[in-house]
KEDREN-20954 format. One record per residue (C-alpha): x, y, z; residue number from 0. Coordinates in nm, 2 decimals, m for minus. Each point is the difference from the previous one (the first is absolute). Example, Ala and Ser with C-alpha at 12.3 -4.5 7.8 and 13.67 -1.06 7.14 Angstrom:
REM residues 2
PT        x        y        z   seq
PT     1.23    m0.45     0.78     0
PT     0.14     0.34    m0.07     1
//
This chain:
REM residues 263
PT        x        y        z   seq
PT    11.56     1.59     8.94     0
PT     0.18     0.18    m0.27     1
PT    m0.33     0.09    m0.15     2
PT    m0.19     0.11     0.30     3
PT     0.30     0.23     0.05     4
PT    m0.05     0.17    m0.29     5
PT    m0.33     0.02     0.02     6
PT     0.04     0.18     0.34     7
PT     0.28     0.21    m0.13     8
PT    m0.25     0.12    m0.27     9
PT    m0.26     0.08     0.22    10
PT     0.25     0.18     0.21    11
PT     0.05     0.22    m0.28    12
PT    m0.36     0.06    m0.06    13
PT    m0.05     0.15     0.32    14
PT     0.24     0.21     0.00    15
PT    m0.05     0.15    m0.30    16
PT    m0.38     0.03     0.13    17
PT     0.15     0.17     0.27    18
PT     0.22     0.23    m0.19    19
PT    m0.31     0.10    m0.26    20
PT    m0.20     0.11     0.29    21
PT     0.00     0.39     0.12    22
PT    m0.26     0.14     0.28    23
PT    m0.04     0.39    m0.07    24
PT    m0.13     0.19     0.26    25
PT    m0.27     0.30    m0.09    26
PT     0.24     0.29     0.01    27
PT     0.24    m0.23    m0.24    28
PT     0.02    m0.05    m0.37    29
PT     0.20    m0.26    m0.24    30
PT     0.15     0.15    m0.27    31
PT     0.08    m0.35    m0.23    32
PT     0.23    m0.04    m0.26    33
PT    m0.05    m0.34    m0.22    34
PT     0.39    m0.05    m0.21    35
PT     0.07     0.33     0.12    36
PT    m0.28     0.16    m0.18    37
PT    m0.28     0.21     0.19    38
PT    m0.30    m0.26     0.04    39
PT    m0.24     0.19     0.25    40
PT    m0.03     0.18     0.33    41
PT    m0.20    m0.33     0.25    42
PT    m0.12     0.06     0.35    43
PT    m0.10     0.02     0.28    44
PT    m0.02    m0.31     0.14    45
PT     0.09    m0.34    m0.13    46
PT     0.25     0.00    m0.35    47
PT     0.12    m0.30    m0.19    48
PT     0.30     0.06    m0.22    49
PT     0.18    m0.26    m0.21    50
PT     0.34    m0.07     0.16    51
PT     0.31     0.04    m0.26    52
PT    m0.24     0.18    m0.21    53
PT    m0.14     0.27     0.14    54
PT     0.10     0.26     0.28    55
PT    m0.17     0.26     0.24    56
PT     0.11     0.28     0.16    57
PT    m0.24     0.12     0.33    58
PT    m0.07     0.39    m0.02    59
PT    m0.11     0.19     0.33    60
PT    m0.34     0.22    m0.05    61
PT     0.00     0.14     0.33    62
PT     0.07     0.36     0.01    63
PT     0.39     0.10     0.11    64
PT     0.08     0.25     0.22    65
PT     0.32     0.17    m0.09    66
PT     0.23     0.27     0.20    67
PT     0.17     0.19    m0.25    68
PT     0.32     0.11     0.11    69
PT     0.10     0.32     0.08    70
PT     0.08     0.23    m0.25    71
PT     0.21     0.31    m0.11    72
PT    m0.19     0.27    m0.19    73
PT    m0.01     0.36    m0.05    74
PT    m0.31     0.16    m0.05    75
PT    m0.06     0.29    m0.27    76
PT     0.06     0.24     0.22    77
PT     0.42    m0.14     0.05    78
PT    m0.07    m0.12     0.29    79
PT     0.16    m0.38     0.13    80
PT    m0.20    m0.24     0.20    81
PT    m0.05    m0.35     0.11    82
PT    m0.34    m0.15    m0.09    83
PT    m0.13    m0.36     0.04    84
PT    m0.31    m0.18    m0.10    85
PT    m0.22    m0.30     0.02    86
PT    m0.09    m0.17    m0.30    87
PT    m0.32    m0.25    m0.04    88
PT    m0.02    m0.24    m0.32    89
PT    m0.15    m0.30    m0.13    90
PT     0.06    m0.24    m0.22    91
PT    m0.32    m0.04    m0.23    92
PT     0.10    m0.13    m0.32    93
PT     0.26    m0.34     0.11    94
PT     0.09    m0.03    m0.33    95
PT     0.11     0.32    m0.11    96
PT     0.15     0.01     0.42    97
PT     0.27    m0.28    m0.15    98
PT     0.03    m0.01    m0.34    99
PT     0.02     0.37    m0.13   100
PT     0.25     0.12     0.33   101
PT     0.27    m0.20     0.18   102
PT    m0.05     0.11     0.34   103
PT    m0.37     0.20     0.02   104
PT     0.08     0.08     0.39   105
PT     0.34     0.11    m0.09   106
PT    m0.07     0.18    m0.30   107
PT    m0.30     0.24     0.16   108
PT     0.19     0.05     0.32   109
PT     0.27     0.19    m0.25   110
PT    m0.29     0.13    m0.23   111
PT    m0.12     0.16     0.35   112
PT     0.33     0.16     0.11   113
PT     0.02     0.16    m0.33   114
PT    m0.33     0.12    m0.06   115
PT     0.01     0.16     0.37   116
PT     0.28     0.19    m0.04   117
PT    m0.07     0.14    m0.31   118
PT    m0.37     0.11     0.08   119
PT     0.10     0.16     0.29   120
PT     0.25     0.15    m0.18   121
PT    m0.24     0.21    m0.14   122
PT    m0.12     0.16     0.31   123
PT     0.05     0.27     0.21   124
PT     0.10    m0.09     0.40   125
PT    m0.31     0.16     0.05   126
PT    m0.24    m0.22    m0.19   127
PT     0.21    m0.31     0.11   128
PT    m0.18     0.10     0.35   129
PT    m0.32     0.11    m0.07   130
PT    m0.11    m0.20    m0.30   131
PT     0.11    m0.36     0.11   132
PT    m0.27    m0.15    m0.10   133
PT    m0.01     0.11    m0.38   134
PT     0.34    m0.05    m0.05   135
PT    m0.09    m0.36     0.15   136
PT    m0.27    m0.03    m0.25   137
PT     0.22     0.12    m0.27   138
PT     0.30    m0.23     0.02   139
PT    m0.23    m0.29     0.05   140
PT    m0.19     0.05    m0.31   141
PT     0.34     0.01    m0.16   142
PT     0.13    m0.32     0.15   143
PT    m0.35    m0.14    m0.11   144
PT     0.02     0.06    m0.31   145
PT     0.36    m0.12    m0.05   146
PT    m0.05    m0.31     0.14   147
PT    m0.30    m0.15    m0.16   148
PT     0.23    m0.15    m0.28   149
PT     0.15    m0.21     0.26   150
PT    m0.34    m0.12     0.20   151
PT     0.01     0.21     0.26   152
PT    m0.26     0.23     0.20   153
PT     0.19     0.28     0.18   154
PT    m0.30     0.13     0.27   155
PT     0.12     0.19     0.22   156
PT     0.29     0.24     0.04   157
PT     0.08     0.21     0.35   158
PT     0.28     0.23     0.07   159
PT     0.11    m0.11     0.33   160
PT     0.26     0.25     0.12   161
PT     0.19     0.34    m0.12   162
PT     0.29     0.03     0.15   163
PT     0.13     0.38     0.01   164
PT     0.35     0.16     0.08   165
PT     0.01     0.14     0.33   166
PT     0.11     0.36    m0.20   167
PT    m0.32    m0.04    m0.20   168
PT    m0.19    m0.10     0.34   169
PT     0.08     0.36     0.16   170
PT    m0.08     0.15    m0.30   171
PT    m0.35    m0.16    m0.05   172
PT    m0.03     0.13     0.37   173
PT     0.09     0.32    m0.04   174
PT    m0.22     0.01    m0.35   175
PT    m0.30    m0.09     0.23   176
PT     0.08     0.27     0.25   177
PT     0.02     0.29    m0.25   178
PT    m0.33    m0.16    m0.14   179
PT    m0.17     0.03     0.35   180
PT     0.17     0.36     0.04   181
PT    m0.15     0.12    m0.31   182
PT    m0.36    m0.19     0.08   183
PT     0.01     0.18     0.36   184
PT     0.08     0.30    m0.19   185
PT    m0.26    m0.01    m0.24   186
PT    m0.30    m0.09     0.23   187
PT     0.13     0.31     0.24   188
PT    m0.11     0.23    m0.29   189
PT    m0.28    m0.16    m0.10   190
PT    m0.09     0.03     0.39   191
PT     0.12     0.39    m0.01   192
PT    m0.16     0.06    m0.39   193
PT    m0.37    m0.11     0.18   194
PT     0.06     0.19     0.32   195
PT     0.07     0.33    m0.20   196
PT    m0.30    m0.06    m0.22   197
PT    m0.24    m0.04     0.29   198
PT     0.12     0.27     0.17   199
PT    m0.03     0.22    m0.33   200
PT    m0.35    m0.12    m0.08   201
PT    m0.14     0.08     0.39   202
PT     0.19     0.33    m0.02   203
PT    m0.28     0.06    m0.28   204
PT    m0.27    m0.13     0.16   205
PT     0.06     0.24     0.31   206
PT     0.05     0.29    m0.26   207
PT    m0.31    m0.06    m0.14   208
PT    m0.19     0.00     0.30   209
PT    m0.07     0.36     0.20   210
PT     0.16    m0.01     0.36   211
PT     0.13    m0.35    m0.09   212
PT     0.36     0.12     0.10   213
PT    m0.08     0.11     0.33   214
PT    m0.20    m0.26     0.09   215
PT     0.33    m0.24    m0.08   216
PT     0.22     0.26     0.25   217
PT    m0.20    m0.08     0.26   218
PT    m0.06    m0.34     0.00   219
PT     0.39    m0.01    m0.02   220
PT    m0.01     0.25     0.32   221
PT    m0.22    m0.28     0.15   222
PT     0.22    m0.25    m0.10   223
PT     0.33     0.15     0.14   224
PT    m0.18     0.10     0.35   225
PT    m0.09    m0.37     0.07   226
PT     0.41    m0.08    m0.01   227
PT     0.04     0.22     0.32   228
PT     0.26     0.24    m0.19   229
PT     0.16     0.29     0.21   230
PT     0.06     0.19    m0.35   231
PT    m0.26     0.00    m0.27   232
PT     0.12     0.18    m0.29   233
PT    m0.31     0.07    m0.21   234
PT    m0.01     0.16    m0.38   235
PT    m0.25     0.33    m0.01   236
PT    m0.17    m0.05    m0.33   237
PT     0.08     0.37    m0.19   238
PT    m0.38     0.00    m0.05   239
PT    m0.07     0.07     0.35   240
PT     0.24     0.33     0.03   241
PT     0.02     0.13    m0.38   242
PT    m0.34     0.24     0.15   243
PT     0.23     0.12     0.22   244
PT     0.28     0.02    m0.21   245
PT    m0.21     0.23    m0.26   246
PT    m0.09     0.20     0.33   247
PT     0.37     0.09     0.05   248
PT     0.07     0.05    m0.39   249
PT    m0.27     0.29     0.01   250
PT     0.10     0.13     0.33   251
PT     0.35     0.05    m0.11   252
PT    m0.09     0.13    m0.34   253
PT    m0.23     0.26     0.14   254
PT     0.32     0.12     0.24   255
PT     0.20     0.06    m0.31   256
PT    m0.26     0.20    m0.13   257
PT    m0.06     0.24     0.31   258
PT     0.36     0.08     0.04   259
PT     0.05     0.34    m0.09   260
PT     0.32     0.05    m0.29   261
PT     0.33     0.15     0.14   262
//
C-alpha cells in the first residue's frame, strides 16, 4: 500500500509539472524565455515547452497599440499657448529588445510621445500647426521612430487629434480671416476695374482709328436710350459736327472787326 502510494504521489508530480512546462501562444503572441535567468530565445506561436524551475517566459503582445496621448500644454513659435492631443500607433517588433533593454516599453513611449510632441510643435508657428498637420504628423513620427527602435518598437503612425485655442486667440483668428477676405474683395475689385479701363482704352482706339466710327457709336447709343421710353434724352453733339460752323462764326466776326471804321 505504502508503495503504490508513492508511486501515485510520483506520478502526481509528473503531471503536474507536464502541466506547468506546457504554454499555448496564440499568433499575435510571442515567448520571451529566460533559462537561470539568462536570455535563451524568443519561441512561438503556438505550442512551447519550457523546463519548470529552470527556465522562464515572459508572453509579449505583437498586435499593434492604439494609444491616446493626453492632452498637452504648448506654445508654439509664435508665443502662442494651446492644448493639443494626439493618437499614437506602435508595435512591438523586436520581443526581446521589448523586455530586456526597457522596463516598461508601453510606458516608456507613451512619455517619449508627450515629450517629443511638445517640443516639435514647439517649433511652429499657430499657423503651420493648422495648415501643415500632416507634416508635422510625419515629422514627429519619424522622430519617435527612430528613438524607439533600441527598445523593439515600431512607432507607425502619429495624428494630431485636436488644437484647442483660447477663446481671445479664437476672435482674433476670426477677425485675421475677415481682414484677409476684405483685402481679397479688395484686390479682385481692381483687378475687375484695371481690365474694364483697359478695354475701354483699347476700343476708344479702335473707334479713333476708324473714319465716322464715333458717330456711328452716338447713334447706336441714341437707339439704345429711345427703346427705354425716356421723356428726357440728353445726347453729346460730337464737336466734329459744328466746328464748320464754328469757323463760319470765327470769320464772320473777324471780317466785322475789320469793316468798322476807327473813331
Amino acid at each position: 500500500m505504502e508503495f503504490s502510494f508513492g508511486f501515485g504521489g510520483v506520478f502526481i508530480i509528473l503531471i503536474a509539472l507536464a502541466v506547468s512546462s506546457i504554454r499555448i501562444l496564440r499568433e499575435y503572441e510571442r515567448g520571451v524565455v529566460f533559462q537561470l535567468g539568462r536570455f535563451w530565445k524568443v519561441k512561438g506561436p503556438g505550442l512551447v515547452i519550457i523546463i519548470p524551475g529552470v527556465q522562464q517566459m515572459v508572453r509579449i503582445e505583437l498586435r499593434t497599440v492604439v494609444h491616446e496621448i493626453p492632452p498637452q500644454d504648448v506654445i508654439s513659435h509664435d508665443n502662442v499657448s494651446i492644448k493639443v492631443d494626439a493618437v499614437l500607433y506602435f508595435r512591438v517588433v523586436d520581443p526581446e529588445k521589448a523586455f530586456i533593454q526597457v522596463e516598461d516599453y508601453f510606458s516608456a513611449t507613451s512619455k517619449l510621445a508627450q515629450t517629443t510632441l511638445r517640443s516639435v510643435l514647439g517649433k511652429h508657428d499657430l499657423d503651420e500647426m493648422l495648415s501643415e498637420r500632416d507634416k508635422i504628423n510625419t515629422d514627429i513620427q519619424t522622430i519617435l521612430d527612430s528613438q524607439t527602435e533600441a527598445w523593439g518598437i515600431k512607432v507607425s503612425v502619429v495624428e494630431i487629434r485636436n488644437i484647442e485655442l483660447t477663446e481671445d486667440m479664437i476672435r482674433a483668428i476670426a477677425k485675421q480671416a475677415e481682414a484677409e477676405r476684405d483685402r481679397r474683395s479688395k484686390v479682385i475689385h481692381a483687378d475687375a476695374e484695371f481690365q474694364a479701363s483697359q478695354t475701354l482704352v483699347n476700343a476708344a482706339a479702335i473707334l479713333a482709328s476708324a473714319p465716322g466710327g464715333m458717330q456711328l457709336r452716338y447713334l447706336q447709343t441714341l437707339a439704345e436710350i429711345a427703346t427705354e421710353k425716356n421723356s428726357t434724352i440728353v445726347f453729346p453733339l460730337p464737336i466734329d459736327l459744328i466746328k464748320p460752323f464754328l469757323e463760319i462764326m470765327e470769320k464772320a466776326s473777324g471780317k466785322g472787326s475789320k469793316d468798322t471804321p476807327a473813331s
